[in-house]
N, CA, C and O of each residue as an XYZ file, in Angstrom:
412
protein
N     159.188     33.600     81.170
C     157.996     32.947     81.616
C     157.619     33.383     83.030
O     156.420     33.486     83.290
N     158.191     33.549     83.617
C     158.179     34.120     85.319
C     157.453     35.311     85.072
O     156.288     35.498     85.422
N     158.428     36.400     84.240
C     157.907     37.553     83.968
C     156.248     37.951     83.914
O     155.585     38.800     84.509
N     155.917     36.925     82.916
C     154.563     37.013     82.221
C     153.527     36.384     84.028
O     152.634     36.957     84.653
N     154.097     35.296     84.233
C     153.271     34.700     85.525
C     153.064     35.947     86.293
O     151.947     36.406     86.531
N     154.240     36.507     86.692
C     153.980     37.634     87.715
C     153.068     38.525     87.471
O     152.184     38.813     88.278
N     153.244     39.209     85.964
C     152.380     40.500     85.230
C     151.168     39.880     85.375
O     150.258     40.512     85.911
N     150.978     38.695     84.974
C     149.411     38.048     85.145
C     148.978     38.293     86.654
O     148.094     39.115     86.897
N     149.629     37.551     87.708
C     149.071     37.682     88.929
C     148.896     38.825     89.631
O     147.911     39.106     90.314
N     150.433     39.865     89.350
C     150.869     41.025     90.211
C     149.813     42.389     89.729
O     149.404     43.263     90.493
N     149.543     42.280     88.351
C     148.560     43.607     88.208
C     147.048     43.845     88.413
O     146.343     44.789     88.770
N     146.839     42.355     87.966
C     145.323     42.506     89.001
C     145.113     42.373     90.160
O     143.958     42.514     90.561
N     146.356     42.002     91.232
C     146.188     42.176     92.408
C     146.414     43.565     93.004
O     146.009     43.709     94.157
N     147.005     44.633     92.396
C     147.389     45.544     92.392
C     146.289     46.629     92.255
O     146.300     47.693     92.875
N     145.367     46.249     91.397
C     144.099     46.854     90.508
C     143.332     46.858     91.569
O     142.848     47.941     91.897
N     142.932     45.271     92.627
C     142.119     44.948     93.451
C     142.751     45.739     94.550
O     142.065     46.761     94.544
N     143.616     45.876     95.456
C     143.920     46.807     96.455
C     143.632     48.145     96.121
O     143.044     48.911     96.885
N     144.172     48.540     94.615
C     143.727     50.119     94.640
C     142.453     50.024     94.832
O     141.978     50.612     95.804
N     141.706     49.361     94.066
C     140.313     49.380     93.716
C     139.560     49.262     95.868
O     138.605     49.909     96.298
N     140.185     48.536     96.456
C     139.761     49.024     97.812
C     139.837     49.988     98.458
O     138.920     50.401     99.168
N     141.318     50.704     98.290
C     141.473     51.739     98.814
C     140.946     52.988     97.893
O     141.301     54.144     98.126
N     140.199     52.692     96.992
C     139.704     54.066     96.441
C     137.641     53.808     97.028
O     136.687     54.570     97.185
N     137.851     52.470     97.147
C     136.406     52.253     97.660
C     136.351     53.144     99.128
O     135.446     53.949     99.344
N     137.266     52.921     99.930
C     137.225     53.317    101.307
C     137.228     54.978    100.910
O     136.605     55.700    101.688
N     137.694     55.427    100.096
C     138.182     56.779    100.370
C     136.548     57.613     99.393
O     135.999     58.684     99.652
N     136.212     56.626     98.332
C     135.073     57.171     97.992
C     133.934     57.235     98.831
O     133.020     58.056     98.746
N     134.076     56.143     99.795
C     132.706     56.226    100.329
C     132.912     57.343    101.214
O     131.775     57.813    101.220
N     133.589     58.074    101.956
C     134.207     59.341    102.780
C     133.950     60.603    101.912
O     133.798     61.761    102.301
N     133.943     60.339    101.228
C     133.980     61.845     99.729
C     132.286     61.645     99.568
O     131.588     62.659     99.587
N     131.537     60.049     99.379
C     130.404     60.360     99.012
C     129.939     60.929    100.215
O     129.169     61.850     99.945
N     130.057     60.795    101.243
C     129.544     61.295    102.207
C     129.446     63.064    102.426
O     128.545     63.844    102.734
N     130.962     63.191    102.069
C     131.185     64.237    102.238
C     130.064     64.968    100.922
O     129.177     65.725    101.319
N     130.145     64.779     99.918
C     129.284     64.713     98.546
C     127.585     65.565     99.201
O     127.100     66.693     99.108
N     127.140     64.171     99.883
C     125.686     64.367    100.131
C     125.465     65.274    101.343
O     124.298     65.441    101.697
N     126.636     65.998    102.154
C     126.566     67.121    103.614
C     126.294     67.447    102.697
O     125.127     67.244    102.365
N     127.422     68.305    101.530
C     127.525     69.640    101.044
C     125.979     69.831     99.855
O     125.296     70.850     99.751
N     125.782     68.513     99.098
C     124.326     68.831     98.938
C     123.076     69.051     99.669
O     121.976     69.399     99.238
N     123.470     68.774    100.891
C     122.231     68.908    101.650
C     122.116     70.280    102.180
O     120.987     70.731    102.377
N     123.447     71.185    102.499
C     123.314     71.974    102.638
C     123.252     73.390    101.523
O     122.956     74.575    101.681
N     123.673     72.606    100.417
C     123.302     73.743     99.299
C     121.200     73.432     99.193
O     120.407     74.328     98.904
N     120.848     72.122     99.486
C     119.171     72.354     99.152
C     119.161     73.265    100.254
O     118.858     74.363     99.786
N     119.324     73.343    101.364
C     118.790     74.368    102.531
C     118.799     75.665    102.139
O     117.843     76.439    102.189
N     120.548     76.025    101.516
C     120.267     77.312    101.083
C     119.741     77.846    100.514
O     119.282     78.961    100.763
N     119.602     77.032     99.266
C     118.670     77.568     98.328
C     117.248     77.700     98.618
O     116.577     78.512     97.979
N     116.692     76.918     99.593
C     115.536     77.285     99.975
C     115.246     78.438    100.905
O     114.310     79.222    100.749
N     116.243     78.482    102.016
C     115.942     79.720    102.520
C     116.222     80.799    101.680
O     115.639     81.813    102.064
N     116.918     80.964    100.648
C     116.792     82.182     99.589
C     115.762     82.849     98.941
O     115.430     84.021     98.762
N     115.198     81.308     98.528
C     113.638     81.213     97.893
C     112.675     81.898     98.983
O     111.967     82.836     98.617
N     112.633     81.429    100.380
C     111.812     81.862    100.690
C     111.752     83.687    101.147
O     110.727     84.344    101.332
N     113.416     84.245    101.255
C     113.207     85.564    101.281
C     112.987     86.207    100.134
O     112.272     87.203    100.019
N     113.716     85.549     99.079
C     112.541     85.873     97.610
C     111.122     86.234     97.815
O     110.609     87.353     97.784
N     110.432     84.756     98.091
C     109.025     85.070     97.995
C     108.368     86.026     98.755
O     107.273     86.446     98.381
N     109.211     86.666    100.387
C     109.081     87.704    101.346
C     108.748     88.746    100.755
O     107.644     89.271    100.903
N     110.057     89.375     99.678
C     110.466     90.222     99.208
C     109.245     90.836     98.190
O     108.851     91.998     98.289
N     108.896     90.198     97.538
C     107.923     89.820     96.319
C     107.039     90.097     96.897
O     106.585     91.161     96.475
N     106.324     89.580     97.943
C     105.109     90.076     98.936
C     105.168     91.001     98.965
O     104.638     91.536     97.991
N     105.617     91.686     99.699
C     106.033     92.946    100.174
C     106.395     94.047     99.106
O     106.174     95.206     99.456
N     106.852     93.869     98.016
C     107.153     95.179     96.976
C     105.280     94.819     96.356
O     104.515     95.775     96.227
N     104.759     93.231     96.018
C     103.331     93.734     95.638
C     102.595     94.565     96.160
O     101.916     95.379     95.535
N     102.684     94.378     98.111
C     101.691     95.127     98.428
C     101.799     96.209     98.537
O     100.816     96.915     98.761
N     103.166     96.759     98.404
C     103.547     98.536     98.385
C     102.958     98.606     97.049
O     102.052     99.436     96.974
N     103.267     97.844     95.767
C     102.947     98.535     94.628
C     101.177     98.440     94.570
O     100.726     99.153     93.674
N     100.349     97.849     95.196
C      99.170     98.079     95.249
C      98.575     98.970     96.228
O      97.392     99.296     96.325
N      99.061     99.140     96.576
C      98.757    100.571     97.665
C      99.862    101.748     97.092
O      99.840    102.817     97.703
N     100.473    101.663     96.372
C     100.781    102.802     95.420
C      99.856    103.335     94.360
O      99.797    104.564     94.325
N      99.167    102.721     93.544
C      98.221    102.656     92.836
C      96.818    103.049     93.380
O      96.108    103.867     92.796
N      96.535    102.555     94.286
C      95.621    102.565     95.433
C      95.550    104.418     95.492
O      94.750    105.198     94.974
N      96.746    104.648     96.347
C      96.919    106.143     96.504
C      97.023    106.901     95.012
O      97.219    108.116     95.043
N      96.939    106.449     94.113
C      97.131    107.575     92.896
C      96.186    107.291     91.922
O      96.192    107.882     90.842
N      95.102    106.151     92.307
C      93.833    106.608     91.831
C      92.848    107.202     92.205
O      91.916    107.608     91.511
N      93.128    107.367     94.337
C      92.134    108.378     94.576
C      92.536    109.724     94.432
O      91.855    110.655     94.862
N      93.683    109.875     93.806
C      94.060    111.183     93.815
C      93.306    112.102     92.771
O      93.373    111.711     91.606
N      92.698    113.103     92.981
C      92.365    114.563     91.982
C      93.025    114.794     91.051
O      94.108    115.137     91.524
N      93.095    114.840     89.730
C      93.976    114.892     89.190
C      93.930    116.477     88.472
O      94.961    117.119     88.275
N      92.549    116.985     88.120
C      91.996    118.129     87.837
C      91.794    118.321     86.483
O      92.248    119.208     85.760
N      90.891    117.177     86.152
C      90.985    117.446     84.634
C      89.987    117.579     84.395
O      89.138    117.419     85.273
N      89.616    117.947     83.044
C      88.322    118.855     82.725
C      87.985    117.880     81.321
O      88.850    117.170     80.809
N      86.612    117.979     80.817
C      86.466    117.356     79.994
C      87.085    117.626     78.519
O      87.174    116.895     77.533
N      87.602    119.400     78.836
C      88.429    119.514     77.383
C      89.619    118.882     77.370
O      90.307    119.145     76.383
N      90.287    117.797     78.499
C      91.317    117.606     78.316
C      91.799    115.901     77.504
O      92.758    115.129     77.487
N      90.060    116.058     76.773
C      90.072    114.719     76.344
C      89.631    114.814     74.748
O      88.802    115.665     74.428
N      90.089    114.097     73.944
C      89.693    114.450     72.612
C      89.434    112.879     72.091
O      89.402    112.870     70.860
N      89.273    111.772     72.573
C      89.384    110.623     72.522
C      88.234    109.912     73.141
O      88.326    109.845     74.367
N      87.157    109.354     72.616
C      85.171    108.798     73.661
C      85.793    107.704     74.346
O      84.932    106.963     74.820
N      86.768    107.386     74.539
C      86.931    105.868     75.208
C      87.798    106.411     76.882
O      87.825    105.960     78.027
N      88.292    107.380     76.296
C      89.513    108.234     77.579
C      88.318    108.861     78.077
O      88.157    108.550     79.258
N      87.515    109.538     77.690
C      86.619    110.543     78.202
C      85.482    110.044     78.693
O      84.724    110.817     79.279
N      85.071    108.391     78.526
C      84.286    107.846     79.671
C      84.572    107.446     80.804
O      83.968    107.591     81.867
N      85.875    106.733     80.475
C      86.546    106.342     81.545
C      87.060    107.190     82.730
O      87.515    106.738     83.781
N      86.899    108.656     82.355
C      87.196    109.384     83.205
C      85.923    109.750     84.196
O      85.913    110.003     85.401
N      84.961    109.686     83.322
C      83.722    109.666     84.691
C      82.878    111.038     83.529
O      81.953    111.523     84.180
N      82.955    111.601     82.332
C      82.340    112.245     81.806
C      81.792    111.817     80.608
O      82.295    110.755     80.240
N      80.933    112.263     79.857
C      80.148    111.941     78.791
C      80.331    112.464     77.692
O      80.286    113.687     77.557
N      80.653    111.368     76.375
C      81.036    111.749     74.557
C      79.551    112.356     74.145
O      78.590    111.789     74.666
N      79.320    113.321     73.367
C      78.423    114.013     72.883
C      78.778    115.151     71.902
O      79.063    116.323     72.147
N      78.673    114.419     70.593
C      78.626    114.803     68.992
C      80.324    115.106     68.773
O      80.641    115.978     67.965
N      81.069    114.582     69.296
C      82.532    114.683     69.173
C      83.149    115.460     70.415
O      84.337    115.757     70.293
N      82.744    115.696     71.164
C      83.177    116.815     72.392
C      82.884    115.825     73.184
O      81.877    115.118     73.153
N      84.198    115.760     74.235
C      83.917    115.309     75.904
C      82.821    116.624     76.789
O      82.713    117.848     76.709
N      82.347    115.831     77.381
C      81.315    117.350     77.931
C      80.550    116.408     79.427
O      80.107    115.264     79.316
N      80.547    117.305     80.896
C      80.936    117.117     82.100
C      79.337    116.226     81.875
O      78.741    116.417     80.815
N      78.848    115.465     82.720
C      77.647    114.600     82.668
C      76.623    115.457     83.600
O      76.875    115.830     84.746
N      75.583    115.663     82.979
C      74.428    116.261     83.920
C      74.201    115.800     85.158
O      73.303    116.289     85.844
């Protein structure tokens, strides 16, 4: 009968101290928890934003790549087109199946 009194009293008092000392030690960890998230949002944002740098910067090379290789000469002649949709677009005129230079 003692036995049982004690097990009754002794393990939930036991439960309640751990249960404090894991309170004290969680709230130290949550803390610790919300630095290390705060500093993973930072990183990830400054990543993002040399991302979006990066991205800038290869668009505007690749539009000024394009830029430079459509004013380029390319030297083509209207026989080098056998197709009325390629051969307007090039700046010459379809007439009876032949690309042919525009008057």
């Amino acid at each position: 009968m003692i036995a049982v009194a004690l097990l009754a009293v002794g393990v939930p008092s036991l439960l309640g101290i751990a249960s404090l000392g894991l309170r004290r030690r969680s709230e130290a960890t949550a803390t610790d928890r919300r630095g290390i998230a705060l500093q993973t949002v930072i990183i990830m944002v400054v990543l993002l934003v040399i991302a979006g740098a990066v991205a800038g910067v290869l668009i505007n090379r690749g539009n000024e790549a394009v830029s430079d290789l459509e004013d380029q000469e390319l030297g083509l002649t209207p026989a080098s087109f056998s197709v009325k949709v390629l051969c307007e677009s090039a700046n010459f005129s379809w007439n009876a199946g032949t690309c042919v230079a525009k008057p």
